[in-house]
N, C-alpha and C positions, 0 to 999 in steps of 0.2 A: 504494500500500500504506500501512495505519496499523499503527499498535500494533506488539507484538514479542512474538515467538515465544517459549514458553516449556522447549520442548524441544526437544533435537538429532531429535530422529527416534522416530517413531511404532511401536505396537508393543509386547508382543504382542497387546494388546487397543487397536480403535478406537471409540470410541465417538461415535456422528453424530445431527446433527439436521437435517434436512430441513423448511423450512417456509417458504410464500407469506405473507409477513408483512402485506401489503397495504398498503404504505407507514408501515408505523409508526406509521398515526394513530388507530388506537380507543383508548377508555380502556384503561387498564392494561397497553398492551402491554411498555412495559419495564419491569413489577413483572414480570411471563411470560419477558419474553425471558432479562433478570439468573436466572431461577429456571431456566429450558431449560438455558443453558446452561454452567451452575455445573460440572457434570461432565462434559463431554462434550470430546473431543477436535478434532472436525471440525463445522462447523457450514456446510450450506447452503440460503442464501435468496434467496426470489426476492420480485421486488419491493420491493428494498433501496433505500433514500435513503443520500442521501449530501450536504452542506450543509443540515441541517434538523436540528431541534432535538433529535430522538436521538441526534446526531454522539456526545455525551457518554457514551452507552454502549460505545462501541465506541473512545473515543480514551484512557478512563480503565483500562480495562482489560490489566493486562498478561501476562493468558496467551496471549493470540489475535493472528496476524499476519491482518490482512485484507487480502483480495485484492479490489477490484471491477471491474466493465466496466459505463460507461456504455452506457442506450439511449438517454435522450433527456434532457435539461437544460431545464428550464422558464426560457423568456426572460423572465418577473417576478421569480418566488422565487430561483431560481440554483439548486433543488433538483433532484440529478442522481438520475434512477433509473434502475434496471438489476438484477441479480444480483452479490451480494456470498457469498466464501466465508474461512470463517474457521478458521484451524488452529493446536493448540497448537504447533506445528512450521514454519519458514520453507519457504516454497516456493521450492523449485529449477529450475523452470520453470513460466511460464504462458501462455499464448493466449487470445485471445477472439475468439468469431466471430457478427457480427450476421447475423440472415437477411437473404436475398436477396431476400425481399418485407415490408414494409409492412403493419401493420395498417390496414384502410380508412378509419378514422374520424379517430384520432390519426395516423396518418403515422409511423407509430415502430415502429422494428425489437425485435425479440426475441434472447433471445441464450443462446450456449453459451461456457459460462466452462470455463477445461481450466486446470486447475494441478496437479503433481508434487510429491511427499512423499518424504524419505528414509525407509527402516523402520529398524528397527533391526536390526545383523547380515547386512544383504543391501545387494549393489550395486545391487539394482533400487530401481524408485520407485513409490510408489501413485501412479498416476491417476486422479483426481477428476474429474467432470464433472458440471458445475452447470448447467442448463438450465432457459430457461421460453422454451416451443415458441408459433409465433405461433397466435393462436387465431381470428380471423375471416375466414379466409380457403378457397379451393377446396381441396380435399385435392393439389391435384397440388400447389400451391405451399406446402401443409406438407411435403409430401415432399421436398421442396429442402431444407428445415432439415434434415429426416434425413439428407438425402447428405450436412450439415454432420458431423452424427453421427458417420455411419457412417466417413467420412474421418479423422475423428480416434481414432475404435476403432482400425482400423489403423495408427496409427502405432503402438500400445502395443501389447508380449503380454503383460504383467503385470499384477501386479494391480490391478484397476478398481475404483473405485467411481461409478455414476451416480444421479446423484439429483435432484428438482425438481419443476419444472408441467411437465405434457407436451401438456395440453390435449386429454388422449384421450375427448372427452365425446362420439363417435361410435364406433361398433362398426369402420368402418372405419380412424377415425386409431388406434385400439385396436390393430388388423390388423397395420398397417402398420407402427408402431411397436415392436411384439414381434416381427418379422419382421427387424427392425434389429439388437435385442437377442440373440436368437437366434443371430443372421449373426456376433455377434461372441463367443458361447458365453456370454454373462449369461445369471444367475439373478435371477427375479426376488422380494426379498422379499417375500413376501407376509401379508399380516395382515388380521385381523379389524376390521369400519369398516363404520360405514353411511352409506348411500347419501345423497346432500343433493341436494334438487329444486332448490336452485338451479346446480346443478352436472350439473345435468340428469342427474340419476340414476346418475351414473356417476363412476369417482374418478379424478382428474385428477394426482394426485400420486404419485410411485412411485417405488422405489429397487432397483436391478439392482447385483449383482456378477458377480466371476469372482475366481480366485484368494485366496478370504480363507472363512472358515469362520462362518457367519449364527449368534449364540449367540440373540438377541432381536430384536422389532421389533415395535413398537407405534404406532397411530395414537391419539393423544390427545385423544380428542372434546370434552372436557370444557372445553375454552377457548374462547372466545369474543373473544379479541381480533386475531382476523384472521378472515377468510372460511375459510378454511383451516386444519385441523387441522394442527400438526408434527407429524409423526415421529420416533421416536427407534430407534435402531436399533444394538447391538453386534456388532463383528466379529472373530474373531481371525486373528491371521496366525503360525503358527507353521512357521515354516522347520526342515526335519529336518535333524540333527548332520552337519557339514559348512559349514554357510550356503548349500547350494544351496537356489535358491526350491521349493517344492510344486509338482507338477502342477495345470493348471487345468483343476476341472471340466464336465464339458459340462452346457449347459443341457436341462431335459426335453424331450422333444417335445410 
């Protein structure tokens, strides 16, 4: 973990960004990143560095505690990549889980980051789930990452938040993936976005709740300093007089 937390506990409004930053190396990305995430409570990325010369965004800043999980450490640079998640709030638990297969080429596992937020007014915790799903591989062994998923849905019945690369650039990993979500009563946000060929037509980024109430959610096409658009996305969580949590609603069919 860097940095330090800026508030005791999250709440009533979260405000998140979700974005495959692509190692931090096009031009302008931390003129983009510094402007993303000026406001925003919850920040999560995939394909986050870690000893490389962005460290200075994320070490100078003292709203945000980061959480990261390495995937793989380059034996020249010492640059460690992986998914990083950033809150204005300390997390009170985390885990991380690499898949159990290998991308073909690079050798390097993918990963599901799980970290817990106090709210504010409740004993419960938000859970956060930061994901980038492995993406060259048979579909039986992406669905191994999702039993990673779906194991850790289960341990929570409160409020979730998921979000990331899911690498659903097939109508099947698509399938199988909202079948996960479903299984565990997420909703998923949905927004306006267009299609990118190099993405093979299909959008690979996505962010699912349960327990929290979707005010907004936008895909921000207009950047260009990663492959990938962020998201930004508001949620509320307001607990009815008592501090008992809300019902969580079920996802459509």
């Amino acid at each position: 973990m860097i940095g330090k937390a800026g508030q005791s506990a999250l709440g009533p409004e979260i405000r998140c960004l979700v974005w495959n930053i692509l190692k931090a190396k096009r031009t302008h990305w931390g003129r983009d990143f510094k402007a993303l995430i000026a406001d925003r409570d919850l920040v999560l990325l995939q394909e986050a560095v870690l000893n490389a010369p962005s460290d200075e965004l994320f070490t100078a800043n003292d709203h945000f505690e980061w959480v990261m999980a390495r995937s793989f450490r380059h034996p020249v640079s010492g640059v460690e990549h992986g998914v990083k998640t950033g809150c204005s709030v300390s997390a009170s638990e985390q885990h991380f889980h690499l898949s159990p297969h290998a991308e073909p080429l690079s050798q390097t596992q993918k990963l599901l980051l799980v970290t817990h937020y106090p709210l504010q007014g409740e004993t419960t915790t938000l859970m956060v789930l930061n994901m980038h799903a492995i993406n060259f591989v048979t579909i039986a062994k992406y669905v191994e990452q999702l039993d990673q998923l779906e194991s850790a849905l289960r341990r929570h019945d409160g409020p979730t938040l998921l979000g990331g690369d899911f690498n659903t650039w097939s109508p099947t990993r698509l399938a199988r993936f909202l079948e996960v979500a479903r299984g565990a009563r997420l909703t998923e946000a949905a927004m306006s976005r267009k299609l990118k060929l190099a993405h093979m037509n299909s959008h690979l980024d996505h962010v699912f709740y349960r327990g929290l109430t979707l005010a907004k959610v936008e895909s921000l096409g207009g950047y260009t300093s990663s492959d990938h658009a962020p998201i930004t996305a508001a949620f509320m969580r307001l607990p009815p007089a008592g501090g008992a949590a809300p019902g969580v609603p079920a996802a459509p069919g």
